[in-house]
C-alpha positions in Angstrom: -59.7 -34.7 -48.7 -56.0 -34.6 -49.6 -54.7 -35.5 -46.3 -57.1 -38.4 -46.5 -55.5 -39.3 -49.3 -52.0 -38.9 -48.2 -53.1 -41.0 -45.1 -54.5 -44.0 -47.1 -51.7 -44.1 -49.3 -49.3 -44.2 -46.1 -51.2 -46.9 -45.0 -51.1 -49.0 -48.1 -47.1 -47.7 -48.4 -47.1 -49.7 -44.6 -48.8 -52.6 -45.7 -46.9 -53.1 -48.8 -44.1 -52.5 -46.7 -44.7 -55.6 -44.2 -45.9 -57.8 -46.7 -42.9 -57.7 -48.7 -41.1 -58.2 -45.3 -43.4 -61.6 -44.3 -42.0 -62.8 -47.7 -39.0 -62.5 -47.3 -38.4 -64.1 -44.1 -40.2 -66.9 -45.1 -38.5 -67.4 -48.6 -35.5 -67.5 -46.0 -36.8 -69.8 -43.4 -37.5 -72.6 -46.1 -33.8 -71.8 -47.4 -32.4 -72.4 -44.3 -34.8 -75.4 -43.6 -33.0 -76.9 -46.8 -29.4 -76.0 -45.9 -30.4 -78.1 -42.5 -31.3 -80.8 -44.8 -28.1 -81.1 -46.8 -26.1 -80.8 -43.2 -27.9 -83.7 -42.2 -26.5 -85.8 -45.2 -23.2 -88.2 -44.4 -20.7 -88.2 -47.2 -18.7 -91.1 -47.9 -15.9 -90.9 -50.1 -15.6 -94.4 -52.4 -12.8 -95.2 -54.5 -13.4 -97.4 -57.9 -10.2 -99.3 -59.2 -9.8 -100.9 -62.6 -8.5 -105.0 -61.5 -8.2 -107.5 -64.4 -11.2 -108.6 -63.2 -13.5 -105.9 -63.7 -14.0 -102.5 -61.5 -13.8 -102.5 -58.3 -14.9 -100.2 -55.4 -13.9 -99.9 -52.2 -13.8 -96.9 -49.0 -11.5 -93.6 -50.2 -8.1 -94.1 -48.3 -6.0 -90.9 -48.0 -3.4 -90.5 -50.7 -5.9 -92.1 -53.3 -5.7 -90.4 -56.5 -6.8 -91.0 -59.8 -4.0 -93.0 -61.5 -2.8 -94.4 -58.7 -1.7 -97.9 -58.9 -2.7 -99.9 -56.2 -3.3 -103.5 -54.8 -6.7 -105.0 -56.3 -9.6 -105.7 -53.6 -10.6 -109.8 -53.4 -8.3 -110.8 -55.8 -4.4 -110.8 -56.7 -2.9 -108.3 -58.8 -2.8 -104.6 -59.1 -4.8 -102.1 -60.8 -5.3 -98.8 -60.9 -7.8 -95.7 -59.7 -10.3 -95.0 -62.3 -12.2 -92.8 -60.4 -13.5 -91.1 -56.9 -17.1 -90.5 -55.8 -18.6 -88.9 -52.8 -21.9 -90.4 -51.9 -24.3 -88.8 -50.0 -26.8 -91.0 -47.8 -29.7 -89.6 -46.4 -29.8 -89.9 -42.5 -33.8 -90.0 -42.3 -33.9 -92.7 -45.2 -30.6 -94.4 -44.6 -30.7 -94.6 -48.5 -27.7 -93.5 -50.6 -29.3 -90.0 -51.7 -26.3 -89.5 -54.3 -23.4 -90.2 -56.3 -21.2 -87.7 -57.9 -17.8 -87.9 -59.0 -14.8 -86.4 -57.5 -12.3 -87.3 -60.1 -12.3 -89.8 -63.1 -10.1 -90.7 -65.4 -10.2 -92.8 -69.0 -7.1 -95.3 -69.4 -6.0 -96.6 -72.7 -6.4 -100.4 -71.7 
């Protein structure tokens, strides 16, 4: 009787065992399904600039920085970077996914 015990409670150890490994690799599988998913998002950097007009956005250009003065897009005058975004657009959708700020800054005018 005992080493029918001892054999059932090896077999359960076993089963426990493999179950807990099934779980595992497929709590990782869907983690890796959604890292594939965010790799398959573009970024776009966008910069918004405060005209006399109103805000303005256009594409990031490199050496854009928050406080930056610069030339105002569609109109005369300068202005100056408020703020940077990176938006994400979904390849599968082609919808802009989403929007979250990279720098920002409040100015006193």
């Amino acid at each position: 009787m005992a080493g029918e015990a001892e054999q059932i409670i090896q077999v359960l150890g076993i089963l426990l065992a493999a179950g807990a490994a099934i779980y595992l690799m497929a709590r990782q599988a869907k983690q890796i399904e959604e890292m594939q998913k965010r790799l398959q998002r573009k970024v776009k950097r966008v910069t918004i600039i405060q005209c006399a007009e109103g805000t303005r956005k256009r594409d990031f250009q490199e050496g854009d920085y928050v406080g930056l003065k610069v030339n105002c897009p569609g109109e005369e005058g300068e202005g100056y970077i408020i703020a940077i975004y990176a938006e994400e657009e979904d390849h599968e959708k082609g919808k802009k996914a989403e929007s979250r700020p990279l720098a920002t800054l409040t100015l006193p005018f």
